[in-house]
PLY file of the C-alpha trace (Angstrom):
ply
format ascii 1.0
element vertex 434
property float x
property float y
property float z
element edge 433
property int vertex1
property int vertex2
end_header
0.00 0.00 0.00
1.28 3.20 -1.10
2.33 5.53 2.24
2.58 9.67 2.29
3.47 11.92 4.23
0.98 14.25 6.45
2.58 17.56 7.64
0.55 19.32 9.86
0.57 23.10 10.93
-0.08 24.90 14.09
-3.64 25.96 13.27
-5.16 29.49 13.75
-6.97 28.85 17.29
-8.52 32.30 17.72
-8.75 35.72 16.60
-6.05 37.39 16.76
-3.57 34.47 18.12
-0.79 34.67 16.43
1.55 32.32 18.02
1.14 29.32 21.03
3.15 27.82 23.98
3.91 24.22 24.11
2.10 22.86 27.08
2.15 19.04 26.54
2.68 17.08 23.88
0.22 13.63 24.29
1.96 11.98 22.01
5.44 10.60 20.89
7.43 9.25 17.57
6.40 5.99 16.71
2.65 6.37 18.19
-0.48 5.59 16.20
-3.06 8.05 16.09
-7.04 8.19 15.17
-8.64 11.39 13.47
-9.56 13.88 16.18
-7.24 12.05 19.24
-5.52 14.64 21.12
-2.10 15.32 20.17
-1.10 18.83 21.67
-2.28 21.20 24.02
-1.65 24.68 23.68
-1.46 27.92 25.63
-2.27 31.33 24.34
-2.34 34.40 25.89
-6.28 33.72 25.97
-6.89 29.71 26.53
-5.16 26.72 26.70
-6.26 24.75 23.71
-5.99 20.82 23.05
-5.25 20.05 19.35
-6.64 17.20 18.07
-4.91 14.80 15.43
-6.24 15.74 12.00
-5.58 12.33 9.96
-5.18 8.79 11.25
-1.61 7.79 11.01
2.07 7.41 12.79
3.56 10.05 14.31
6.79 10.25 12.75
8.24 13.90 13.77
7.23 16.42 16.68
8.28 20.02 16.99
9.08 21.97 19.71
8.88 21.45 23.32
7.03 22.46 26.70
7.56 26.26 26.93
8.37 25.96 23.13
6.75 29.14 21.26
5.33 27.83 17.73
3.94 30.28 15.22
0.37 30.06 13.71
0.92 28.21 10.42
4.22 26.09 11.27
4.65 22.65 10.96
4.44 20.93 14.32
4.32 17.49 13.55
4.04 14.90 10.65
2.46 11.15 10.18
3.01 8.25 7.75
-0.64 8.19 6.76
-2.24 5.71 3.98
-2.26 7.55 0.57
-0.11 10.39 -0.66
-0.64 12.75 2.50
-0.69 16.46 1.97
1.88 16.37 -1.45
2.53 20.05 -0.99
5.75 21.44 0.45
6.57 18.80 3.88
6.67 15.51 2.39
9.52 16.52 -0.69
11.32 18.63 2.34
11.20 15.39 4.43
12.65 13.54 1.48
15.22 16.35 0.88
17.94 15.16 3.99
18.52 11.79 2.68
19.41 13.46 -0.38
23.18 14.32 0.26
23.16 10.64 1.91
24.26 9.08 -1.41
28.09 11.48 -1.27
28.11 10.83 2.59
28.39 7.32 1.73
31.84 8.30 0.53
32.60 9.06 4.09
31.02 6.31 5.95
32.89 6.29 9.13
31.70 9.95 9.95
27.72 9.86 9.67
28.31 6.48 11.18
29.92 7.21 14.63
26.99 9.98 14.87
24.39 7.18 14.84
26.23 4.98 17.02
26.49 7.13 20.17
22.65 8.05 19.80
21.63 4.21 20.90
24.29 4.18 23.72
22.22 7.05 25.61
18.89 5.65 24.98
19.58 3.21 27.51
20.65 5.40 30.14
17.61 7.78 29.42
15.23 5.10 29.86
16.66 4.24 33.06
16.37 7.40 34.30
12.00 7.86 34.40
12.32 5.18 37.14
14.27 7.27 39.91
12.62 10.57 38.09
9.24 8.46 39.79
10.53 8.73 43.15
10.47 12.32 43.93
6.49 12.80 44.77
6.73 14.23 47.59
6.44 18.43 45.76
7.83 21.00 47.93
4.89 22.36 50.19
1.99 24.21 49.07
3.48 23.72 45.04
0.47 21.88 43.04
1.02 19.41 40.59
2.01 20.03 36.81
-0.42 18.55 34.38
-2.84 19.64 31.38
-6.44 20.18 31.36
-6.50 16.51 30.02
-4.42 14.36 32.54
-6.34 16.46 35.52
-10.11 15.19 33.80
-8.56 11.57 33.60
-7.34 11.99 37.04
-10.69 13.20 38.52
-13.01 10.24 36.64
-9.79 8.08 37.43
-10.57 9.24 41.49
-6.91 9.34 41.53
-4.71 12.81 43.19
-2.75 14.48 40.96
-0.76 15.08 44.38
0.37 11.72 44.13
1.74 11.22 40.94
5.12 11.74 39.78
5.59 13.37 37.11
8.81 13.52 34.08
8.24 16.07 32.03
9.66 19.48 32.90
9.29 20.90 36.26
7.90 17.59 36.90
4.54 18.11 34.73
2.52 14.90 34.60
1.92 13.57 31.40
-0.81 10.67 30.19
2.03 8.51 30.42
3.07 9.37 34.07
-0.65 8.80 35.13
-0.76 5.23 32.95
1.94 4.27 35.15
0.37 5.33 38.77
-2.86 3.61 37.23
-0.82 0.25 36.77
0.93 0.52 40.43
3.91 2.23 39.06
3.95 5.26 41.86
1.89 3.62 44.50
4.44 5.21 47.25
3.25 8.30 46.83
3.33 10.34 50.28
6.30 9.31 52.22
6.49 12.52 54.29
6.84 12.28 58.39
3.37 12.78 59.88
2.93 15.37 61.72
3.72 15.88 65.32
6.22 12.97 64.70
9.04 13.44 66.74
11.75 13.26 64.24
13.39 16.12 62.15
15.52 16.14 59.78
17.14 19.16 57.68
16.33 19.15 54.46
18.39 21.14 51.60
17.42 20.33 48.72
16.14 22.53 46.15
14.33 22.76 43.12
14.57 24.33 40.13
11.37 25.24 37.92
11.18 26.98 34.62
8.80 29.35 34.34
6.54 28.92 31.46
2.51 28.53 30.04
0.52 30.45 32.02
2.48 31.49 34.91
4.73 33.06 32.54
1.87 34.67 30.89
0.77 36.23 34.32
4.35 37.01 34.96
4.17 39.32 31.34
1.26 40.86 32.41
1.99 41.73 35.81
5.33 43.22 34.96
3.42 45.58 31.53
0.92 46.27 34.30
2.76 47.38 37.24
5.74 49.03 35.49
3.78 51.54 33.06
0.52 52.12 35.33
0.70 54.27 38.47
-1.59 52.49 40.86
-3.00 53.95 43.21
-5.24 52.40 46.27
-8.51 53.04 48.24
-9.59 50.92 50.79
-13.40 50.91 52.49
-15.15 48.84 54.78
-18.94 48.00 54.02
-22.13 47.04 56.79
-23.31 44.40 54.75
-25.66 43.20 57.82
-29.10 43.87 55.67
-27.62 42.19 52.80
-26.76 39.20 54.58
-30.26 38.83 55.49
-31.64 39.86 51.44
-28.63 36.99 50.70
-30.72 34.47 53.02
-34.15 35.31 52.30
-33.63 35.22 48.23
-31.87 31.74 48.63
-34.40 30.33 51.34
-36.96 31.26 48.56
-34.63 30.89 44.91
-36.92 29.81 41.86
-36.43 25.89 41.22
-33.12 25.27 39.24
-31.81 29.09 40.41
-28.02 29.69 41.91
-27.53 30.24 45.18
-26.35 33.77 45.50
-22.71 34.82 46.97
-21.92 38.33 47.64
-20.61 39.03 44.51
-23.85 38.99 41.95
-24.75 41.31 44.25
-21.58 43.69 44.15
-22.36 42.91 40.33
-25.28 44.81 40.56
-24.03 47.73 42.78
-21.35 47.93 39.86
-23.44 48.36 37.25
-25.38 51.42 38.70
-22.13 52.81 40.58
-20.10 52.51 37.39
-23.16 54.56 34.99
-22.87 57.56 37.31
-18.71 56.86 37.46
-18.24 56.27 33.76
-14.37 57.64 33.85
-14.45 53.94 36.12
-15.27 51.90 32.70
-13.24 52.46 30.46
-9.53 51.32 28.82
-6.98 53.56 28.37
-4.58 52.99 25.03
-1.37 54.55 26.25
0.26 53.98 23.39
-2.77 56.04 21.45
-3.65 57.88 24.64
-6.81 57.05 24.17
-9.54 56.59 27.00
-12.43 54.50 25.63
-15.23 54.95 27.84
-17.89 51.89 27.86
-21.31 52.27 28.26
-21.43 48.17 28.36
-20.17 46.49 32.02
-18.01 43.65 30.91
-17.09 42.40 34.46
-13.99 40.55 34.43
-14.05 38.17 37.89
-10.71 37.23 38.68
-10.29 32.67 38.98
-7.91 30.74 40.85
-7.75 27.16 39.01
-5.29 24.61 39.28
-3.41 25.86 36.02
-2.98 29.45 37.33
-5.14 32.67 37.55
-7.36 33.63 34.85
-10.30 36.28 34.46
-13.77 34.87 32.83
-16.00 37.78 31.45
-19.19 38.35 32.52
-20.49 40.55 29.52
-23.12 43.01 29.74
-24.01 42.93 33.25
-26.40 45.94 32.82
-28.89 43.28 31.03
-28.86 41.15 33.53
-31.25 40.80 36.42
-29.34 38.98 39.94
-30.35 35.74 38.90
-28.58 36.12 35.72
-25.64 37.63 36.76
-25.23 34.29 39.36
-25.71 32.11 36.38
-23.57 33.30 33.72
-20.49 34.02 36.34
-21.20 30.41 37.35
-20.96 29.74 34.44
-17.80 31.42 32.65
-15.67 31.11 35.90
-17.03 26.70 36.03
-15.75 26.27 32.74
-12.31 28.16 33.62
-11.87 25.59 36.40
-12.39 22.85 33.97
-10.13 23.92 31.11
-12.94 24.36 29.00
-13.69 28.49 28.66
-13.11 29.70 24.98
-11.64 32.92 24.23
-14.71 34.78 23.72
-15.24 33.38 27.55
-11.46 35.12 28.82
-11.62 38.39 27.00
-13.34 41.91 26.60
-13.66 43.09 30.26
-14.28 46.78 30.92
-13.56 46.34 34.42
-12.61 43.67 37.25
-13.83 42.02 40.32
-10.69 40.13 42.18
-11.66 38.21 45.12
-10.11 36.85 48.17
-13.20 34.93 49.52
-12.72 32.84 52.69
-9.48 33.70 52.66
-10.22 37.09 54.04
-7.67 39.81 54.57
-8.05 43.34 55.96
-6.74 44.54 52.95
-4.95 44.69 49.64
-3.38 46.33 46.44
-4.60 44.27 43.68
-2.96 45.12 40.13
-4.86 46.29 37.43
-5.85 43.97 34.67
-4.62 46.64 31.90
-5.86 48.33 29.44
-8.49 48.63 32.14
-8.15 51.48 34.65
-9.57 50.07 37.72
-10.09 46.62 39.87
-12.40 46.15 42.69
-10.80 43.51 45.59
-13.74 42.09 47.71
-13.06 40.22 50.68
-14.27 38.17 53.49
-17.37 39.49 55.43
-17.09 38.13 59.12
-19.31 39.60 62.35
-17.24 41.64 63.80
-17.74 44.61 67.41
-19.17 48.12 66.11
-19.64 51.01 67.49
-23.91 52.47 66.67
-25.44 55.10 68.07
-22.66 54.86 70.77
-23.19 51.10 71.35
-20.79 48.43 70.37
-23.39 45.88 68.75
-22.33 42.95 66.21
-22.49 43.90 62.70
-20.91 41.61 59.61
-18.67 43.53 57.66
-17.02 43.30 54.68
-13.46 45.04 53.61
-13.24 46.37 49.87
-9.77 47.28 48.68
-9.29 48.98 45.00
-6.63 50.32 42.64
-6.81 52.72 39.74
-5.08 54.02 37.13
-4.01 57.33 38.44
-3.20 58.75 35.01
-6.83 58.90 33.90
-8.63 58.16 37.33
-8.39 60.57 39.73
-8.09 59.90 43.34
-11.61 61.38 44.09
-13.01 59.52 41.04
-12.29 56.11 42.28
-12.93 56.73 46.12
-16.24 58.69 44.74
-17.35 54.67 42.78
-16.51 52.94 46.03
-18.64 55.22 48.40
-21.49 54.35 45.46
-20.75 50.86 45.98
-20.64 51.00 49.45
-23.84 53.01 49.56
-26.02 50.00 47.68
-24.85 47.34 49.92
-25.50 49.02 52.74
-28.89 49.90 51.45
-29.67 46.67 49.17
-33.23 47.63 48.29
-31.60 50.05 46.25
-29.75 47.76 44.02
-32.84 46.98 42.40
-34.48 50.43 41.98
0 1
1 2
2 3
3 4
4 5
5 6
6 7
7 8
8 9
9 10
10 11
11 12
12 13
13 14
14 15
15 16
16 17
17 18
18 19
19 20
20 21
21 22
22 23
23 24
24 25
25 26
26 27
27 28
28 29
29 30
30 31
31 32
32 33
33 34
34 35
35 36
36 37
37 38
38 39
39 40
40 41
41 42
42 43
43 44
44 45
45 46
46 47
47 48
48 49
49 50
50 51
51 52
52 53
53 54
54 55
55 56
56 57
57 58
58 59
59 60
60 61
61 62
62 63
63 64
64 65
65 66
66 67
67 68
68 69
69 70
70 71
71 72
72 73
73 74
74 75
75 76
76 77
77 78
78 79
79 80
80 81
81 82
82 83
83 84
84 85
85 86
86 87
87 88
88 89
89 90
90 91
91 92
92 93
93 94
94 95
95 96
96 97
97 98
98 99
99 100
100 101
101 102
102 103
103 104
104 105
105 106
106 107
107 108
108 109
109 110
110 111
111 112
112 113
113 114
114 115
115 116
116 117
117 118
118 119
119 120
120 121
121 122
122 123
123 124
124 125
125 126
126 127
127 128
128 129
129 130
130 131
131 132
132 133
133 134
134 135
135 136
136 137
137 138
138 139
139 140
140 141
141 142
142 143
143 144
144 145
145 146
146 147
147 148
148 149
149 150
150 151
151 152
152 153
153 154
154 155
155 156
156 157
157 158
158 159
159 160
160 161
161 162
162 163
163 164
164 165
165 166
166 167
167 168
168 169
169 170
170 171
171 172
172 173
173 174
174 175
175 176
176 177
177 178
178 179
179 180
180 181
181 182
182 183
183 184
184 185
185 186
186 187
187 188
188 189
189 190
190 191
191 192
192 193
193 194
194 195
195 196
196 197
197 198
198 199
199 200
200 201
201 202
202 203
203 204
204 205
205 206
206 207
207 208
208 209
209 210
210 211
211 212
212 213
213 214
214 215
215 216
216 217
217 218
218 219
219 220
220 221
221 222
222 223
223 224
224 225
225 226
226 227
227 228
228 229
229 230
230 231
231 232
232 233
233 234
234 235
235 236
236 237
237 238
238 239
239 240
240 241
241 242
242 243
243 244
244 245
245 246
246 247
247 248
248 249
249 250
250 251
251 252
252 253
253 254
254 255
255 256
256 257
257 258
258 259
259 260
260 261
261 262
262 263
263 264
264 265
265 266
266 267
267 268
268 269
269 270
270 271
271 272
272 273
273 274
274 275
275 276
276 277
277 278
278 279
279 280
280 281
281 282
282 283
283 284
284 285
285 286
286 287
287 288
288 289
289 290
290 291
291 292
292 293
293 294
294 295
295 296
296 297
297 298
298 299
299 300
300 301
301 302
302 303
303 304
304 305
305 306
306 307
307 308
308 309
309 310
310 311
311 312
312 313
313 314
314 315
315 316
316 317
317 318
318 319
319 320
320 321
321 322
322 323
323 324
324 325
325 326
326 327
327 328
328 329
329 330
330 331
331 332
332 333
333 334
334 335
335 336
336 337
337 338
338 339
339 340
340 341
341 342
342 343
343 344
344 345
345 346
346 347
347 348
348 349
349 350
350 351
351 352
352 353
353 354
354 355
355 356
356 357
357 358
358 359
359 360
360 361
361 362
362 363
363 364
364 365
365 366
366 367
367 368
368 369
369 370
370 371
371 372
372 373
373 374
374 375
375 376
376 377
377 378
378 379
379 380
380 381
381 382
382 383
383 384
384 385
385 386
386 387
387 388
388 389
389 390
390 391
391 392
392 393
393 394
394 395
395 396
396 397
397 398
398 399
399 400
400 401
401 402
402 403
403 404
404 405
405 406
406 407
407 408
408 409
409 410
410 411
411 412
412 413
413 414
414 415
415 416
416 417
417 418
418 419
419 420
420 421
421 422
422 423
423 424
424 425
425 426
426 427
427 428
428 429
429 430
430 431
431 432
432 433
C-alpha cells in the first residue's frame, strides 16, 4: 500500500492568536493516532487549547517542546498516513535530507559514529523515568504540573494528581506518568513524616522550575501592568448586615433550578449602577494612542484561581442582567475556567474587574490592574465583627473592599467617589434593584 506523508501546521486557534506555547505534547514518535485524538495542548495568551490529530496515522516527527513558542501556520508534527498525505511542500522537504546521503556514503565512518552514540544514551535515558518516579513528595503548598486533560482523567480516574510523579519538565505529569500510577507504578506516593512525629531532619534540597505557560503569561502581564501604570489604592469597609439577610431570604426562597447567590452577583449589581454615574471607572486607556475608551457596556472581568494558574472569565453586559442572571452566567464562565474548557470569547473583553479573596479574608490589599483597564475592585471576606452604633458596640458583619486605579486617567476622588457608590447599595440593598 502506497504511504505519504501528512505535515501538519499549528492551526489558527482564535482571533487574533498569532503564536502558542507548548504545554504538553500527548503523544510521541512511533505512536499511532485516530482522526480527532488529542495530540497537543496549547497555551495562548487567551486559553489553553488541546489540538486534536487531523488524519489517522504514525507520528513520525514532533516540533518543539514544553515552553516551546510555535507560530500560527508552522509545521508541528508529521504522520506516515495511507495515501499520498498532503503532497505540498513537507513531504519533498522530508525527502530532501537523505538526499546528500548518497556522497556521505563516501565518508562512511563519519555519519556512522553519529548514529552509534545516539543508541548508547537511549539506555541510560530510559533508566532514568524510574528514579525521576521517586520524587512525589512536591515542595509544600506547590500543586502538581499537568494539562487540562491528565487532571479530567485523574478526577473520573478518582486518583490525586498530588500523588503522581511526574517527568516532564518541572515535573509536569503527562498521560504517560498517570498510565503508570494507574498500573501501580507510583503507589508510594506520600512518604512525608506525619505530623507531630518526633523526628526532624534538615532538608536542603532545592528545586529548580522553569517558568513557562501560564504562569509566565501572568508574569508578562503583571510586569506591563505594574511598570507603566501608576496604581494607586482606596480601601473601604462595608455594613453588609441587611444584605446578609436579602442573601438568606432570596436563597431560602430561589426559583427551582436558580443559583444560590454569593456576595458578589450582588456587588455585580451595585457595579453596574455605581459605574453609569462613574463612567471615567469603565473604560480602557490605550497609552500607546492615549486614548480613553469609555464603555457604556459592564463587561465584568471576575478574577479565577484554578489549578493551572489565575485567569479572568467575562461576565459581559451585566447591565442586562437581572441577579439571577448575573449568578448564572459568572457560574458559568468562571465553572468552565476551572475545567479547562472556557473559549476565548469566555477570557476576553472586560471593561472592568472584580478580584476576590473569599474565605481567605484579609483586611486589605493592592490588587494590580488587569490593563488596558483602569480600575479593579478587591472584595473580601465578610465576618461579624464589634461596632460602634449610636454609641453602642453591637455585632455587625462587615465586609473590607480594597481597590486600585489608574491614576493617570482616574483621579483619586473619582475612584474613592465609585466605592462610596458601591458601598452606599450594599448598605442599602433595596436600592440595588431600583
Amino acid at each position: 500500500m502506497n504511504m505519504g506523508t501528512f505535515a501538519f501546521k499549528m492551526p489558527d486557534i482564535g482571533e487574533g492568536v498569532v503564536e502558542g506555547e507548548v504545554v504538553e505534547w500527548m503523544v510521541a514518535v512511533g505512536d499511532s493516532v485516530k482522526e480527532d485524538d488529542p495530540i497537543l495542548s496549547v497555551m495562548t495568551d487567551k486559553a489553553t487549547v488541546e489540538i486534536p490529530s487531523p488524519v489517522d496515522g504514525k507520528v513520525t516527527k514532533v516540533i518543539g517542546e514544553a515552553g516551546d513558542i510555535l507560530p500560527v501556520g508552522v509545521v508541528c508534527i508529521e504522520f506516515e498516513v495511507d495515501g499520498d498525505g498532503n503532497a505540498s511542500a513537507p513531504a519533498p522537504e522530508a525527502k530532501a535530507d537523505p538526499a546528500p546521503a548518497p556522497a556521505a556514503k563516501e565518508s562512511k565512518p563519519e555519519p556512522t559514529p553519529e548514529v552509534a552514540p545516539a543508541p548508547t544514551p537511549a539506555p541510560k535515558a530510559a533508566a532514568t523515568p524510574a528514579p525521576a518516579a521517586a520524587p512525589v513528595a512536591r515542595a509544600p503548598g506547590t500543586k502538581a504540573l499537568a494539562s487540562p486533560a491528565v487532571r479530567q482523567r485523574a478526577r473520573e480516574a478518582n486518583i490525586s494528581l498530588d500523588h503522581v510523579a511526574g517527568s516532564g519538565p518541572a515535573g509536569r505529569i503527562s498521560h504517560a506518568d498517570l498510565d503508570a500510577h494507574i498500573a501501580g507504578g507510583a503507589s508510594g506516593a506520600s512518604r512525608a513524616t506525619p505530623m507531630g512525629g518526633r523526628a526532624r531532619t534538615e532538608l536542603n534540597g532545592t528545586e529548580s522550575m522553569k517558568v513557562i505557560g501560564l504562569r509566565r503569561k501572568i508574569a508578562d502581564s503583571m510586569i506591563a501592568s505594574y511598570s507603566s501604570i501608576p496604581h494607586f489604592s482606596y480601601f473601604e469597609e462595608v455594613d453588609v448586615t441587611a444584605l446578609e439577610e436579602l442573601r438568606q431570604h432570596l436563597n431560602a426562597t430561589r426559583p427551582e433550578g436558580a443559583p444560590k447567590l454569593t456576595y458578589l452577583p450582588f456587588i455585580m449589581q451595585a457595579l453596574v449602577k455605581a459605574l453609569a454615574q462613574r463612567p471615567e471607572c469603565n473604560a480602557l486607556y490605550d497609552d500607546e494612542a492615549n486614548v480613553v475608551t469609555r464603555h457604556e457596556a459592564i463587561n465584568l472581568g471576575i478574577a479565577t484561581q484554578t489549578d493551572r494558574g489565575l485567569f479572568v472569565p467575562v461576565v459581559k453586559h451585566v447591565e442586562a442582567m437581572d441577579i439571577w442572571q448575573s449568578a448564572t452566567e459568572m457560574g458559568r464562565v468562571t465553572g468552565a475556567t476551572r475545567d479547562g474548557k472556557a473559549g476565548v470569547e469566555d477570557l476576553t473583553g472586560s471593561t472592568f474587574t472584580i478580584t476576590s479573596l473569599g474565605r481567605l479574608g484579609g483586611l486589605g490589599a493592592t490588587p494590580i490592574i488587569n490593563k488596558p483597564e483602569v480600575g479593579i475592585l478587591g472584595v473580601h471576606n465578610a465576618k461579624d465583627r464589634a461596632v460602634v452604633r449610636d454609641g453602642a458596640v453591637v455585632i455587625r458583619r462587615m465586609m473590607n473592599l480594597s481597590s486600585s486605579w489608574d491614576h493617570r486617567v482616574v483621579d483619586g476622588h473619582d475612584g474613592a467617589t465609585l466605592v462610596q457608590l458601591v458601598k452606599t447599595y450594599l448598605e442599602n440593598p433595596a436600592t440595588i434593584f431600583m
